[in-house]
N, C-alpha and C positions, 0 to 999 in steps of 0.2 A: 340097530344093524351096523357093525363094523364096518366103515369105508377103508380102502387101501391106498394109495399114491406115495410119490417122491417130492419132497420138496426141497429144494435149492434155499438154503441158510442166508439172510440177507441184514445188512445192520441199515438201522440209518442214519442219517447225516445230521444235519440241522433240522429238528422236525417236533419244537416246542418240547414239551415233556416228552416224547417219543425220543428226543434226541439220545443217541446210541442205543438204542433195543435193538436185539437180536430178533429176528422174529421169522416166519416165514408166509407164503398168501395160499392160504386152503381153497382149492380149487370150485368153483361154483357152482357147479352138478355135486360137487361131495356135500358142502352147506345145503343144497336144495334135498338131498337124502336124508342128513343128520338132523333137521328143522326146518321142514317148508313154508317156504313164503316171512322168515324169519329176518327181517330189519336189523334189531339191535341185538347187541351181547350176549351171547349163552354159556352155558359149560360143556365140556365134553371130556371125555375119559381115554384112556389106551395105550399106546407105547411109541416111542418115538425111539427107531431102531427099538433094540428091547428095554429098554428102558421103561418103565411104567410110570404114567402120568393120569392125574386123577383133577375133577374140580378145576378146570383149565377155561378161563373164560375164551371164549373168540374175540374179537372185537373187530367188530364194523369200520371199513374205510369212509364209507359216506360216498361210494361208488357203487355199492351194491358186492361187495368182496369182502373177506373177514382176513383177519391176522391171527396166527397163534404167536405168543409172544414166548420166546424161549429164554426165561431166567437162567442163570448164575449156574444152578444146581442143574436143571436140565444138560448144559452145555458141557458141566465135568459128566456127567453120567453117559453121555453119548462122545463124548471125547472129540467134539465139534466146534468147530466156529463159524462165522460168517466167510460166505464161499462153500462150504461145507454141504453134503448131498445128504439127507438125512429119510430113511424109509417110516413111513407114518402110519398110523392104523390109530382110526377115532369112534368112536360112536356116542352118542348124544347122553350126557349125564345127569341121571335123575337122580343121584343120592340125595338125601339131603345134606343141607352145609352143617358143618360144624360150627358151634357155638361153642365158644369159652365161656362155661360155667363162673369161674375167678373172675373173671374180666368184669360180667355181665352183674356178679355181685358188688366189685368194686363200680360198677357206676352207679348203683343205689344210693352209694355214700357222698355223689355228687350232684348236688339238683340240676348244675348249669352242663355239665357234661353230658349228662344223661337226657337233658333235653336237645341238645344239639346233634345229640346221636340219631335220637328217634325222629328228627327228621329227615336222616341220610336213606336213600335208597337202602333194600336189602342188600344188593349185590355192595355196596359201599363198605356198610356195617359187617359185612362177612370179612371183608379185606384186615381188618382189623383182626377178628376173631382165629383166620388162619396164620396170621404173623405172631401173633401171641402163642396160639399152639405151637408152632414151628418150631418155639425154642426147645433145647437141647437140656437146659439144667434150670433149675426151679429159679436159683437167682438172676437167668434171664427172662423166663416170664416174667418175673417179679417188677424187673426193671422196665419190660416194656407193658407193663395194665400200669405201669406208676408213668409211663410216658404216655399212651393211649387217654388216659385219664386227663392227663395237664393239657395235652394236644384240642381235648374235646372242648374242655371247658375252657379254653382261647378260641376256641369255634373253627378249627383246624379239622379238614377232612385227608384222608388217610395220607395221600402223596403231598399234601401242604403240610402234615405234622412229621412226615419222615424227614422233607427238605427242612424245616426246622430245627431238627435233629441232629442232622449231617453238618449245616452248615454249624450249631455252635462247639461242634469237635475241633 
């Protein structure tokens, strides 16, 4: 069932890995409609203005409130920033996730990788799998199942092997 609301664009401050996310707080009567009695992390799907958005986790404040967190790509596609008034329309997302076929072959070829994976949560292990689809030209996938892979098998989970990453640029 599609909820509808307005939500006020908000970044944050100093807030550990949270530090500068755009994101905004989905109202608690719309969480109690899209997944009752729902604690932790879910997906949801819809449009943000019209914008479509798919596979979008919430994420739990640990107050009983969820965030949707508005990436990079969301922001140009709504032509928005923090401060920004953005109209929302969500409903609860059953698809399944996508798995990277490549990816999930290339960790075959690594025992320590592959073990370190399989003990990440699902939602974890999907993180990886929608960042390797995301890319645009085959020698970006390529580049990041050859970063995914190295990350793993250092026992790096997904936002410890991007800061990795970032930082030896």
């Amino acid at each position: 069932m599609m909820q509808s609301f307005t939500a006020l664009l908000e970044k944050f401050g100093s807030k550990g890995e949270k530090t500068g996310w755009t994101y905004f707080t989905v109202p608690p009567n719309v969480t109690d409609v899209l997944c009752p009695g729902q604690k932790t992390s879910f997906r949801v799907k819809g449009t943000l203005d019209s914008f479509p958005v798919k596979a979008v986790a919430l994420l739990p404040m640990g107050d009983g409130t969820f965030i949707f967190v508005v990436n990079a790509d969301m922001r140009r596609g709504i032509r928005k920033e923090a401060g920004g008034r953005v109209q929302v329309q969500l409903a609860f997302d059953e698809d399944p996730q996508l798995e990277s076929a490549d990816f999930l072959a290339c960790l075959e070829d690594d025992s320590v990788a592959l073990e370190f994976f399989s003990t990440l949560p699902k939602g974890h292990q999907n993180y990886f799998s929608r960042w390797i689809e995301s890319a645009k030209t085959i020698e970006t996938k390529a580049n990041r199942i050859a970063k995914a892979v190295r990350g793993l098998s250092m026992r790096l989970g997904y936002s410890e092997m991007v800061k990795y990453y970032k930082n030896k640029e």
